[in-house]
C-alpha positions in Angstrom: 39.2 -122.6 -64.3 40.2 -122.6 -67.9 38.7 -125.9 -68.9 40.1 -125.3 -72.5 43.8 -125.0 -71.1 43.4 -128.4 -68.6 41.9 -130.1 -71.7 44.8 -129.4 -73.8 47.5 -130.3 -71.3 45.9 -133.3 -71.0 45.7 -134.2 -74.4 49.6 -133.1 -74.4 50.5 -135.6 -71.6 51.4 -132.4 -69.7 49.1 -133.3 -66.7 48.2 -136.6 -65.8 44.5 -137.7 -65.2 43.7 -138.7 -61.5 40.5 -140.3 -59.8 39.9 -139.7 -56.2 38.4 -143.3 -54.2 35.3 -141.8 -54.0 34.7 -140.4 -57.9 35.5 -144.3 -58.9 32.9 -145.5 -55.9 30.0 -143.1 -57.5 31.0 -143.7 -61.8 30.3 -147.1 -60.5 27.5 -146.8 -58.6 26.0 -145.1 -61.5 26.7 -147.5 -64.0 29.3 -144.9 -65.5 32.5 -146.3 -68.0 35.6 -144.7 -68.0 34.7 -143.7 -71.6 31.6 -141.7 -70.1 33.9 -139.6 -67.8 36.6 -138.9 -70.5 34.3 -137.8 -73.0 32.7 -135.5 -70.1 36.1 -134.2 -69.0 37.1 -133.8 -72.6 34.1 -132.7 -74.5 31.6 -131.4 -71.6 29.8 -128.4 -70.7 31.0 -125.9 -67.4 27.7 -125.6 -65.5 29.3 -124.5 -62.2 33.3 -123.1 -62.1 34.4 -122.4 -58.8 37.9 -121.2 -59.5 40.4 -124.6 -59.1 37.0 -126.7 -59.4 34.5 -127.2 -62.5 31.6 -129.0 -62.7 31.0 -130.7 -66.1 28.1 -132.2 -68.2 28.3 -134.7 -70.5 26.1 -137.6 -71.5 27.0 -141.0 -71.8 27.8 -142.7 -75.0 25.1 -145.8 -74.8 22.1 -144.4 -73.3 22.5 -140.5 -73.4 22.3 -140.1 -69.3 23.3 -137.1 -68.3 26.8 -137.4 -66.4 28.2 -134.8 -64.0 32.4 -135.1 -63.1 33.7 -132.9 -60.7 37.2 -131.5 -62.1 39.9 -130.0 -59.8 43.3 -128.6 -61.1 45.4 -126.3 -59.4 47.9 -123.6 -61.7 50.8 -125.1 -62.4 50.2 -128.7 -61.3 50.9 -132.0 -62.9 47.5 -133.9 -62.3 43.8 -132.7 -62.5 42.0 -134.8 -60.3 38.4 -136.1 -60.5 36.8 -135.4 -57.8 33.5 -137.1 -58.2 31.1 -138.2 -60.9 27.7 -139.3 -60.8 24.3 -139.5 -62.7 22.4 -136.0 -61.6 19.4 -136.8 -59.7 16.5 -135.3 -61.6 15.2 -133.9 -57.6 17.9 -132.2 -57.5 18.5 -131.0 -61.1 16.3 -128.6 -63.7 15.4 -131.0 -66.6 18.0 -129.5 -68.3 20.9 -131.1 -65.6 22.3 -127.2 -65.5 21.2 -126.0 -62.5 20.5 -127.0 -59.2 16.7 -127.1 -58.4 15.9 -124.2 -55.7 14.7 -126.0 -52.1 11.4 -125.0 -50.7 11.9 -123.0 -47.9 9.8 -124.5 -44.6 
């Protein structure tokens, strides 16, 4: 995904911003704001692209946690959808909330 191209039709009002049930559910669970996600969405790092899907970090505003937001948009459509966002459990993440942790094989 171009991230820089979705960010600036979005700044243009060209594509309209759009959460999914389940991205609200988890910002909330989270403790994240809607300020948290925009900033990630608009200022954020790529740590995974998967073509019509980016993963994003950003850190919140308040108490620097790290924040990951899921980002779909599809060429040529009018919304990019969030499809989730969370705090990235540090089990799961390098310390640097980059990349995923490798699991033990058993």
């Amino acid at each position: 995904m171009d991230i820089g191209k979705v960010r600036r039709l979005l700044s243009r009002r060209k594509a309209v911003l759009r959460f999914t049930d389940h991205a609200i559910i988890e910002a909330r669970k989270d403790g994240l704001t809607a300020e948290d996600l925009e900033e990630t969405i608009l200022k954020g790092e790529v740590i995974e692209d998967y073509g019509v899907r980016v993963l994003l970090l950003g850190f919140t505003k308040d108490d620097g946690l790290p924040c990951h937001v899921m980002l779909e948009y599809m060429l040529g459509a009018e919304e990019t959808v969030v499809v989730t966002a969370y705090v990235p459990d540090k089990k799961e993440w390098e310390i640097n909330w980059k990349k995923r942790r490798r699991r033990k094989r058993r």
